[in-house]
C-alpha positions in Angstrom: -51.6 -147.8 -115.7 -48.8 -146.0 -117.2 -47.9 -142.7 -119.2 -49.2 -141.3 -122.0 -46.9 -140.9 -125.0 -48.0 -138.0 -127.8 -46.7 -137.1 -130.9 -45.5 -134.2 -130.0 -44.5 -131.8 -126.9 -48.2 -130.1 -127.0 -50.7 -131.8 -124.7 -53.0 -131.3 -127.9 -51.4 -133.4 -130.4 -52.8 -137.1 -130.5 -51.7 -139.9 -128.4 -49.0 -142.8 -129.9 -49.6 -145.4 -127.2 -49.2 -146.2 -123.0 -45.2 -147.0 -121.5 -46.6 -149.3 -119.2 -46.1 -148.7 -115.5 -42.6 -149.4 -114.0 -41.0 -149.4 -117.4 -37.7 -147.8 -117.6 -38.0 -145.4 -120.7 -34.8 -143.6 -122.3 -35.0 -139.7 -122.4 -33.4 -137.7 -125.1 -34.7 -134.2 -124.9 -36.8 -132.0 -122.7 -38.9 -128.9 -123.1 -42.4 -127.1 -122.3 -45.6 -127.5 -123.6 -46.7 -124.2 -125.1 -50.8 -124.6 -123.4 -52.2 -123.9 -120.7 -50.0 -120.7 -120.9 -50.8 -120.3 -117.4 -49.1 -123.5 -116.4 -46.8 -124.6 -119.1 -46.0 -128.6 -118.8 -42.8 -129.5 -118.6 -42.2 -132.7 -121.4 -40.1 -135.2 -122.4 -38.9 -136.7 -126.1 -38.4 -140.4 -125.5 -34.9 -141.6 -127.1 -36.1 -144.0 -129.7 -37.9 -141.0 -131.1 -41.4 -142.3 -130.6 -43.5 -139.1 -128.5 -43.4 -137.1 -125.9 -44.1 -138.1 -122.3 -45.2 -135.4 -119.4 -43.1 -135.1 -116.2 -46.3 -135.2 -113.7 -49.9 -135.7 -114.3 -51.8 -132.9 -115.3 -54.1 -132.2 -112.2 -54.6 -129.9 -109.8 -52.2 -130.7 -106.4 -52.1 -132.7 -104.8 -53.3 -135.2 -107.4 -50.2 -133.9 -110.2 -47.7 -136.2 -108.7 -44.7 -137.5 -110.8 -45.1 -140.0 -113.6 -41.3 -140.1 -114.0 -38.5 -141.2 -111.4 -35.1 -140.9 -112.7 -33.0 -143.9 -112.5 -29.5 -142.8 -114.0 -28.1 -140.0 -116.5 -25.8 -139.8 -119.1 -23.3 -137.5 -120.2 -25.0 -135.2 -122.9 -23.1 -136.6 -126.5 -22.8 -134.5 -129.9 -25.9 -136.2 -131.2 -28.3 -133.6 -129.2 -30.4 -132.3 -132.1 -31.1 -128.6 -131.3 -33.8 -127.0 -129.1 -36.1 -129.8 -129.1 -33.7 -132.7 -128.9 -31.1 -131.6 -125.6 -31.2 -132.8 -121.8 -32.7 -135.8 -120.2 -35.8 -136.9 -118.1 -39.0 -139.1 -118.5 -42.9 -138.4 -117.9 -46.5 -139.7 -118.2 -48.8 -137.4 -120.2 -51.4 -135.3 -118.8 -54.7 -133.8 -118.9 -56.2 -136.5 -116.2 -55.3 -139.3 -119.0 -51.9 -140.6 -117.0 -51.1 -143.6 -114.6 -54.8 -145.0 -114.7 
């Protein structure tokens, strides 16, 4: 069990490895995954640079519960890199491929 880490935001690109379940990840950005357009994902760049993590799994309700529990914050800091590298949060990928 555990989240699915991808190279990049898209639920498309390919898979880097599993943050095992109850591991306390660091979260350095946030954004949206550009597919399904209908229901854009929203996704989160691990600190230590290694992938991108989903917020909730990617199934139909009620089975898209969280992946991610947030356990503290920090204040944001001038190393924020840009569009894709602001904010804070923590996820397990989707497509059905999450917390198994």
């Amino acid at each position: 069990e555990g989240a699915v880490v991808r190279q990049t935001c898209e639920l498309s690109s390919p898979i880097i490895r599993l943050v095992p379940l109850d591991e306390i990840v660091d979260i350095k950005a946030k954004c949206y995954s550009n597919h399904p357009a209908s229901h854009c994902i929203p996704r989160f760049r691990l600190a230590d640079g290694s992938g991108w993590v989903s917020e909730r799994l990617n199934r139909e309700p009620p089975e898209d519960v969280p992946v991610l529990a947030l356990q503290s914050a920090l204040e944001p800091t001038d190393l924020d890199d840009g569009p894709n590298g602001s904010g804070g949060g923590g996820g397990g990928d989707g497509e059905g491929d999450d917390g198994e």
